[in-house]
C-alpha positions in Angstrom: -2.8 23.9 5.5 -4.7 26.4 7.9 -3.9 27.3 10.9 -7.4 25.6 11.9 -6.8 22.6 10.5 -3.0 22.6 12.1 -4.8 23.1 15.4 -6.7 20.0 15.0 -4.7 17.6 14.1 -2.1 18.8 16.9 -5.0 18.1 19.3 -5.2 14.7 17.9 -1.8 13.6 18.2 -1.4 15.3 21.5 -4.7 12.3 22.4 -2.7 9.7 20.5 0.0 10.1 22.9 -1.8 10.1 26.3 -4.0 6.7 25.1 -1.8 4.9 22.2 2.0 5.2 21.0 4.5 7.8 21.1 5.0 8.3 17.8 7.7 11.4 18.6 9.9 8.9 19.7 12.1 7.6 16.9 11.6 3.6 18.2 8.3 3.6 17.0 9.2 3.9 12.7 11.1 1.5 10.8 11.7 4.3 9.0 11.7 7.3 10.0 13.6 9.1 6.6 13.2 12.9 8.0 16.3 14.6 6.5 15.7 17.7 4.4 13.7 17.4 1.0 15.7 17.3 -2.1 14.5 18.2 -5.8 15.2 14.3 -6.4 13.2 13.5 -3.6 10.4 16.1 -3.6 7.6 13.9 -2.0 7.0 11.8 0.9 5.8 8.0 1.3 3.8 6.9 4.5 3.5 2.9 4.3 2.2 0.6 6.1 3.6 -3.0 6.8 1.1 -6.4 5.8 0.5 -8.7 8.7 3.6 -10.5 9.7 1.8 -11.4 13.4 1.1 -15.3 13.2 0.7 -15.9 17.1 -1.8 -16.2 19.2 -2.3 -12.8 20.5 -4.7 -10.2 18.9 -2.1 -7.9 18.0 1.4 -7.4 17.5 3.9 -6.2 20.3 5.9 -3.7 19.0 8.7 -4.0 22.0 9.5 -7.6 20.6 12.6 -7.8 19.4 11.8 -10.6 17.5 8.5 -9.1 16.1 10.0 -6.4 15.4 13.3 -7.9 13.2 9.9 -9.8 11.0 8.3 -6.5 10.6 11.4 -4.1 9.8 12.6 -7.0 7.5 9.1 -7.0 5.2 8.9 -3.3 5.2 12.4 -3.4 3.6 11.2 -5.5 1.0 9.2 -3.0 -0.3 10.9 0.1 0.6 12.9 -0.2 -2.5 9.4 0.6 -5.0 9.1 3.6 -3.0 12.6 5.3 -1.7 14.3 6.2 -4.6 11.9 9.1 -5.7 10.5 9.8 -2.1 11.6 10.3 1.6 10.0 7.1 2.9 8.5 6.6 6.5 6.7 3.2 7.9 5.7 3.0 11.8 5.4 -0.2 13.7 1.9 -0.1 14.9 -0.1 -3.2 16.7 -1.4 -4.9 13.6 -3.8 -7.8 13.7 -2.7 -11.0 13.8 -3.7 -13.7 11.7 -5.7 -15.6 14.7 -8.0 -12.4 15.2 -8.1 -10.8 11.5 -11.6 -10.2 11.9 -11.6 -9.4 15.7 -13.1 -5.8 16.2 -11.0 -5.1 19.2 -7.8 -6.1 17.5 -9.0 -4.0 14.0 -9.5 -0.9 16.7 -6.5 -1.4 18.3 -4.5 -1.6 14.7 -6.3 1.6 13.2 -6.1 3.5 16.1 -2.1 3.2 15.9 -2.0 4.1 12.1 -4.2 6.7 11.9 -2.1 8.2 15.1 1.4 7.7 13.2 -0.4 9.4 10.0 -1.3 12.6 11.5 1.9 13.0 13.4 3.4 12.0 10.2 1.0 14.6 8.3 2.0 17.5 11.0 5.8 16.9 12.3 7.5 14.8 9.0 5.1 15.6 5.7 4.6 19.8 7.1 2.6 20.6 4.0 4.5 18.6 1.5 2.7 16.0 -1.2 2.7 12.7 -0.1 1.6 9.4 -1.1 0.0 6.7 0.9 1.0 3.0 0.6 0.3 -0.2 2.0 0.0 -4.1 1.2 -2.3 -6.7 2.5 -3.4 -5.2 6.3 -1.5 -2.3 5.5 -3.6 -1.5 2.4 -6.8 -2.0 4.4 -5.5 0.4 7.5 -4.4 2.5 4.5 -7.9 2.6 2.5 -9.3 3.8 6.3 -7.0 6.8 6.5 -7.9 8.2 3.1 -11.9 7.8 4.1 -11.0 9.7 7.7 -8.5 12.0 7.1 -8.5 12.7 3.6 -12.2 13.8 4.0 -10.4 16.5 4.6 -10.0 18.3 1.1 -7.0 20.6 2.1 -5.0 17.1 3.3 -6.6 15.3 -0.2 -5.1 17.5 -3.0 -1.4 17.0 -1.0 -1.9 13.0 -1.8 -0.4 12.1 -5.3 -1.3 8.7 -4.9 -2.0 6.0 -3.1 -0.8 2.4 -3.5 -3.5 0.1 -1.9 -2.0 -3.7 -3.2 -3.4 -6.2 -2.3 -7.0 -5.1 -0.9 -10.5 -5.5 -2.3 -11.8 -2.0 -2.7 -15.2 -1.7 -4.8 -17.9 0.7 -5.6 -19.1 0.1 -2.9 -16.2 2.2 -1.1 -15.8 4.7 -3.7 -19.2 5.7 -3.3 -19.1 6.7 0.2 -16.0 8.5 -0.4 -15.4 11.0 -3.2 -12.2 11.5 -2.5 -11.6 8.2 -3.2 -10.8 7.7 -7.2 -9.2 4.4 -8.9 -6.7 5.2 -11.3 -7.8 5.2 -14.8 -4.2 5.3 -16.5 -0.4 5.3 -15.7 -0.4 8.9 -14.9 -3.4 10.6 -13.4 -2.9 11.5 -9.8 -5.0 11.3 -6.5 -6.1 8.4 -7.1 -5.9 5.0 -6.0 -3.7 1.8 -7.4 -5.1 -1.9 -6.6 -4.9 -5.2 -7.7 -5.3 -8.6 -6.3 -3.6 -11.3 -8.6 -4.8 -15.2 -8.8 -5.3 -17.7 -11.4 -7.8 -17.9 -13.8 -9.7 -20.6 -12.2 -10.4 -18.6 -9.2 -14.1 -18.0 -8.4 -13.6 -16.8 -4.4 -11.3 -16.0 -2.1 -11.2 -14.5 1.5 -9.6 -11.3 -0.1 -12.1 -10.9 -3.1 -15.1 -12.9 -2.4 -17.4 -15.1 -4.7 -19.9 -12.1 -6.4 -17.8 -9.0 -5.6 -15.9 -7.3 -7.7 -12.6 -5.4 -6.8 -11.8 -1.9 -8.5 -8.2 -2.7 -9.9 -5.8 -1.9 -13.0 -3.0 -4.1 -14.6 0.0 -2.6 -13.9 1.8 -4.0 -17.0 0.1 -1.7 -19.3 -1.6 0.5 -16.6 -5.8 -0.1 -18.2 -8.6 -1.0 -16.5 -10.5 -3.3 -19.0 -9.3 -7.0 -20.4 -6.7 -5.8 -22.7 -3.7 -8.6 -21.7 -0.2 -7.2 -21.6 2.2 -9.4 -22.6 5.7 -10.7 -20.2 7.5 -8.7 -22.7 5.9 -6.0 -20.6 7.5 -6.9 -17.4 10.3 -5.0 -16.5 11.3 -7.2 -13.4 9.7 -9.3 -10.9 11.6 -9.8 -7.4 10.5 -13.6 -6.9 13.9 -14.9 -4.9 12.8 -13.5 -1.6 9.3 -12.5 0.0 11.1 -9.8 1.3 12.0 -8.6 -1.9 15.4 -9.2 -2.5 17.3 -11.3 -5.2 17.6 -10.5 -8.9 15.2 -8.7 -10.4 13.2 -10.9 -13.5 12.3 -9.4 -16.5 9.1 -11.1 -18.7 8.4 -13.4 -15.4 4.7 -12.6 -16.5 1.8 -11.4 -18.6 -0.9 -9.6 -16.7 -4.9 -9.8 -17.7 -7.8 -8.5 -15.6 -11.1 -10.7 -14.9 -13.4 -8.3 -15.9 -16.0 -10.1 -13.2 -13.9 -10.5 -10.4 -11.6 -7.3 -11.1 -8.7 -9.1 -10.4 -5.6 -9.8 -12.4 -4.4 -12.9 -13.5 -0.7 -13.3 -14.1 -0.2 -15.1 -17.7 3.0 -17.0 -17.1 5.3 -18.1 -20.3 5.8 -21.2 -21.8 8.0 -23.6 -20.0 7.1 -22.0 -17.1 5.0 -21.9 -14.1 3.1 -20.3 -11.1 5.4 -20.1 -7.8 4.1 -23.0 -5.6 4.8 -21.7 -2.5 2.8 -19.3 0.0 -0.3 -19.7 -1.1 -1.2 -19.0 1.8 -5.1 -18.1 1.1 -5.6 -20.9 -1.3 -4.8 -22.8 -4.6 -4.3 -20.5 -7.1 -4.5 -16.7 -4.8 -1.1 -15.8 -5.6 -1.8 -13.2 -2.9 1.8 -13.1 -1.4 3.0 -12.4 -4.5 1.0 -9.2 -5.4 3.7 -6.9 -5.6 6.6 -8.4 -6.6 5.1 -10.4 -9.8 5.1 -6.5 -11.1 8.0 -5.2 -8.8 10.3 -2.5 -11.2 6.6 -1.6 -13.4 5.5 -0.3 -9.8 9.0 1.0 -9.0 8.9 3.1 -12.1 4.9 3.9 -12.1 5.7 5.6 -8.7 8.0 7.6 -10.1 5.7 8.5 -13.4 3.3 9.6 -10.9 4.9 11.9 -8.5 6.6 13.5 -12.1 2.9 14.1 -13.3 2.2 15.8 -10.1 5.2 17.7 -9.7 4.7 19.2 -13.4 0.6 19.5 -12.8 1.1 21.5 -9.4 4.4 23.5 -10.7 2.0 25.3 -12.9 -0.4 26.6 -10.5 
């Protein structure tokens, strides 16, 4: 990165900390993994926690104690797809609650804070290194903001070898206005984007992909972007014991098809068995809770596919 481009984003995070949160001060990440890069761990991964703020007020407090045990706990849950290729770092930021999800004050007040923790992330923890972006749910949304702001910037673009934007609706729509925004086309290929929103069959709207739109997304069973089904045998391990991913992980829980209308997937569950019936939260049949951990080890070991692929494409230049 230039020295101009350095300059800027100091200037930023030096206005982050006069109007929004100190993200210098070690309080504000969940985790803040910072030690020295190793050739096992030769990227970073900045995530970004889904909405765990069911109350009453706008958006999150991140000095409650209680709010903040909910929020460290779900990041956890996740950290495992990410951590054991990359140094992994997730602030606490003032998310939306559920109550005020489409509040523009309380969506302000939430990006303001992640795009603040990205760029000092970007300057003080990432210095230069490739990184990937990751969110779920709110966190995927904050997450698809980022890479239309800051990775307009081309010199901060071609350091992201991915980004993992589950459980979002992202269409052509966004693409469009954003070259630098590119769904993956395969297991492999790199700065690009990896979505998917899973729900029965029977679906025809929901509040995350609504009736007539259609989300960019791949299967991540056998990592293609058209109707092929992959079979359970294809699952490697879901992590369905605990929303917060822990348990046993449970290989062949499910097949995986995409609606080619909807661009969704659709988990094809084997005989004898069914879909979970708990937190569907966003209605009969959106398995939306569920998103990453029906596909939990595939994603664990895409991550890794794709940070190799870069490593080897960027080795060479």
């Amino acid at each position: 990165m230039r020295k101009a481009s350095l300059f800027w984003l100091t200037c930023a995070v030096a206005v982050a900390t006069a109007f929004g949160l100190d993200y210098s001060a070690d309080e504000m990440w969940v985790y803040r993994e910072n030690e020295k890069p190793t050739a096992e761990k030769p990227v970073d991964v900045f995530f970004l926690c889904p909405t765990v703020t069911l109350g009453s007020e706008p958006n999150m407090d991140v000095k409650n104690a209680g709010s903040r045990l909910i929020f460290m706990r779900t990041v956890g849950g996740q950290k495992g797809i990410y951590s054991d290729a990359a140094r992994f770092f997730a602030p606490y930021y003032r998310q939306k609650s559920m109550s005020h999800y489409m509040d523009p004050k309380a969506q302000e007040v939430a990006y303001g804070d992640t795009k603040d923790a990205f760029l000092h992330f970007l300057e003080h923890e990432s210095q230069g290194r490739p990184f990937i972006i990751a969110g779920f749910s709110q966190g995927s949304e904050h997450a698809l903001h980022l890479i239309k702001d800051v990775l307009a910037d081309p010199k901060i673009a071609k350091r992201m070898v991915a980004a993992y934007l589950i459980g979002w609706c992202i269409t052509e729509r966004d693409t469009a206005a954003a070259p630098q925004l590119k769904p993956a086309q395969g297991e492999k290929d790199t700065g690009v984007f990896v979505s998917w929103n899973t729900e029965a069959p029977d679906v025809t709207a929901s509040a995350l992909v609504p009736r007539g739109a259609r989300s960019l997304c791949i299967n991540p069973l056998n990592w293609k972007t058209d109707a092929t089904p992959a079979p359970a045998e294809l699952n490697k391990g879901a992590k369905m014991d605990s929303m917060l991913g822990g348990g046993n992980s449970k290989p062949h829980y499910c097949g995986a098809v995409i609606n080619p209308k909807r661009g969704t997937v659709n988990p094809v569950f084997p005989a004898g068995t069914s879909a979970p019936s708990g937190m569907n939260l966003m209605g009969r049949g959106v398995y939306h809770a569920h998103d990453p951990f029906f596909f939990y080890e595939n994603l664990r070991e895409n991550v890794q596919t794709r940070i190799r692929a870069y490593t080897a494409k960027h080795s060479k230049k």
